[in-house]
SEMIFI-341110 format. One record per residue: x, y, z of N, C-alpha, C in turn. Coordinates in steps of 0.1 Angstrom, whole numbers, padded with zeros to 4 digits, always signed. Layout:
// SEMIFI-341110
XYZXYZXYZ ...
***
This chain:
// SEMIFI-341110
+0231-0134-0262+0218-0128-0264+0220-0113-0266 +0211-0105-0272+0216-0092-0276+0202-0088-0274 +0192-0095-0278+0176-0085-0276+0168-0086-0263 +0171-0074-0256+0162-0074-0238+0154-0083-0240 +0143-0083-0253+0129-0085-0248+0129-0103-0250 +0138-0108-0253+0146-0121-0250+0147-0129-0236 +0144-0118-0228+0150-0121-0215+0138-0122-0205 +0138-0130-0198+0125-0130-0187+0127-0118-0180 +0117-0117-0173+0113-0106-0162+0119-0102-0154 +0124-0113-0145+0134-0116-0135+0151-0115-0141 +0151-0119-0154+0164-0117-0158+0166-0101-0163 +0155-0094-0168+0157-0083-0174+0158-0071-0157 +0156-0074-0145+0154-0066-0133+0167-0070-0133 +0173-0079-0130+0186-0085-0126+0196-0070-0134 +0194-0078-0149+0202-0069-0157+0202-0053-0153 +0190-0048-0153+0191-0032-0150+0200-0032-0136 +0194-0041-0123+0201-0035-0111+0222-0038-0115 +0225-0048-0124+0233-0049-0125+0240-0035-0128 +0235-0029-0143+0238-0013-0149+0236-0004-0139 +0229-0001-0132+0225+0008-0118+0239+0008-0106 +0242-0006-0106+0254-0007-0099+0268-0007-0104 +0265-0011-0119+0280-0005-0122+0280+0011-0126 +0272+0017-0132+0269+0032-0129+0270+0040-0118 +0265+0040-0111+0265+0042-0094+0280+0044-0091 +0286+0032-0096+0301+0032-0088+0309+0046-0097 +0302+0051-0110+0314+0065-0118+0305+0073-0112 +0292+0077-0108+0285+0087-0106+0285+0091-0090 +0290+0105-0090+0289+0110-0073+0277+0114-0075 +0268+0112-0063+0256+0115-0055+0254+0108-0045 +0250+0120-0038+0251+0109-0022+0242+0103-0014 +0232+0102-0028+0225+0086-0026+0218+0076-0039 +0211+0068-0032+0211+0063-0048+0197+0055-0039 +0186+0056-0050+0175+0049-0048+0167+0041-0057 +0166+0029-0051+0158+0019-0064+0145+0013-0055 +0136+0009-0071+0118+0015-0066+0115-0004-0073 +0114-0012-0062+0105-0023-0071+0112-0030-0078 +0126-0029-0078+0138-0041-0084+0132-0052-0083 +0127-0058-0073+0124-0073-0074+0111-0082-0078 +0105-0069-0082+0085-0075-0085+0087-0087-0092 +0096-0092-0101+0096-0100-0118+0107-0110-0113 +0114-0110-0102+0119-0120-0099+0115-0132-0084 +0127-0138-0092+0123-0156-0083+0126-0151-0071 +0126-0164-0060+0134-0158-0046+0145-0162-0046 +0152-0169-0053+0163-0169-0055+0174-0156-0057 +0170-0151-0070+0173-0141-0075+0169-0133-0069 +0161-0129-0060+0157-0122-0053+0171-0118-0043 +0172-0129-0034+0181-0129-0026+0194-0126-0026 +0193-0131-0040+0210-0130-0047+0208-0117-0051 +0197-0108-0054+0199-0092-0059+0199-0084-0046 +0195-0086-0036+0190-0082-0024+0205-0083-0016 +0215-0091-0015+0227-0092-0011+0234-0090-0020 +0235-0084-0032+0245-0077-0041+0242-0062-0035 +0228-0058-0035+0227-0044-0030+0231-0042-0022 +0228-0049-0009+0235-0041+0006+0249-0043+0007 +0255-0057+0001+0268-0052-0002+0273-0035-0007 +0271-0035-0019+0277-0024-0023+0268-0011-0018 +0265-0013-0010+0260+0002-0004+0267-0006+0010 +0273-0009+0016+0282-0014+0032+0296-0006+0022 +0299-0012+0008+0311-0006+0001+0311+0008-0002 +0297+0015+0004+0300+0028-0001+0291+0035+0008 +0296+0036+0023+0294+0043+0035+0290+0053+0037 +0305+0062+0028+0295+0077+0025+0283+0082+0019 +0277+0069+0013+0265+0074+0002+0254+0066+0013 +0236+0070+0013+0230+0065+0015+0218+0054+0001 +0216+0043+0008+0212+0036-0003+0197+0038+0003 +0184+0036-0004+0169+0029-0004+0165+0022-0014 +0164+0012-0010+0153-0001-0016+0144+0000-0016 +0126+0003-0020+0119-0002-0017+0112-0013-0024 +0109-0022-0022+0101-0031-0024+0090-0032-0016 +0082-0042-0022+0065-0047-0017+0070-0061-0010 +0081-0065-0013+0081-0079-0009+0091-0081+0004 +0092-0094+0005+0095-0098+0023+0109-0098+0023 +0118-0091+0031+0132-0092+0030+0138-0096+0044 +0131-0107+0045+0134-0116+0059+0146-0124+0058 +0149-0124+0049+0165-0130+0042+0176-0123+0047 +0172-0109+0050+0185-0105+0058+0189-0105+0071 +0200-0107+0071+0204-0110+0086+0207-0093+0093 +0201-0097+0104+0208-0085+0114+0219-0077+0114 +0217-0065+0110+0234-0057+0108+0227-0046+0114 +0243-0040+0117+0241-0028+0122+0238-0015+0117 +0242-0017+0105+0240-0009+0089+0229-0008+0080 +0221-0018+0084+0208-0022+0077+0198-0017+0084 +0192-0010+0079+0180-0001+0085+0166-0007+0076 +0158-0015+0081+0144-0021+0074+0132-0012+0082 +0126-0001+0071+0116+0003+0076+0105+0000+0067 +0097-0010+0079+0088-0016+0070+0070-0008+0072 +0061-0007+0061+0053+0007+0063+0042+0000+0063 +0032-0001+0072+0017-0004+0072+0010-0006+0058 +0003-0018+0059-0008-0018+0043-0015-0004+0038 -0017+0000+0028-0023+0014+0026-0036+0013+0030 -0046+0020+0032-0062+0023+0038-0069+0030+0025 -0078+0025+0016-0082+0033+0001-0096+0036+0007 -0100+0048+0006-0109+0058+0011-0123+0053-0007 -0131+0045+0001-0138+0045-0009-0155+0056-0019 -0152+0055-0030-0160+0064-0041-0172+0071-0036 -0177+0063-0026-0194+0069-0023-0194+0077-0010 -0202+0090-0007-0202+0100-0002-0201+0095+0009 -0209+0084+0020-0205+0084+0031-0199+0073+0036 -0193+0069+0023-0178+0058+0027-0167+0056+0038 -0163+0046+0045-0155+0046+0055-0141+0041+0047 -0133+0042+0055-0117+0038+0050-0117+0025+0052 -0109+0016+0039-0108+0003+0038-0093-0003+0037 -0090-0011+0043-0079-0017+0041-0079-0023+0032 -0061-0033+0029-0064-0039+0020-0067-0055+0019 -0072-0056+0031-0084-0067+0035-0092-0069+0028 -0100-0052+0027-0115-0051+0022-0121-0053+0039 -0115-0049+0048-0120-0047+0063-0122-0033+0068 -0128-0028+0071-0129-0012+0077-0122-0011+0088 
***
C-alpha cells in the first residue's frame, strides 16, 4: 500500500506513532510529547500502541515521555515509572450573562 488515505484511522495513528518512535530514537530532546494518538483506534490497537510507548520511553530514562489521551488507560499495569495523571471533566462557563458553570453532564 503506498496511499495514507488507503489506510483506516486506527491504522493511519498506528503508522504516525510508529515514525514518531523511530524518529525520536535519532533526535536528542529530552522529551517527547504525543497529543490524542489513540482517538481512531480499536482497543486492541490501542493497547498494542499504548505498550509500544511506555516501553520505549522505560528504554530511554533519560528523556521524559507524555501521552495524553481522552481515553481509559486501565490496561496498564502498576509500575514504578509510570506516572498516570488523570485530570477532572472540564466545567464550560455558559453564553448568557448570568450563567452558572456546567459540566460535562450538563449538571451545575
Amino acid at each position: 500500500m503506498t496511499d495514507m488515505k488507503e489506510l483506516s484511522g486506527g491504522e493511519r495513528s498506528f503508522t504516525q506513532v510508529s515514525l514518531l518512535l523511530a524518529l525520536g530514537s535519532r533526535t536528542e530532546s529530552p522529551f517527547r510529547i504525543v497529543d490524542e494518538f489513540d482517538v481512531f483506534m480499536d482497543s486492541q490497537n490501542r493497547s498494542m500502541t499504548v505498550e509500544l510507548l511506555v516501553e520505549a520511553a522505560k528504554k530511554n530514562c533519560n528523556k521524559q515521555f507524555i501521552f495524553v489521551t481522552p481515553n481509559d488507560l486501565s490496561m496498564l499495569r502498576p509500575d514504578p515509572v509510570v506516572k498516570i495523571q488523570k485530570l477532572a471533566p472540564p466545567r464550560y462557563r455558559a453564553a448568557s450573562a448570568g450563567a452558572h458553570d456546567v459540566d460535562m453532564d450538563g449538571v451545575a
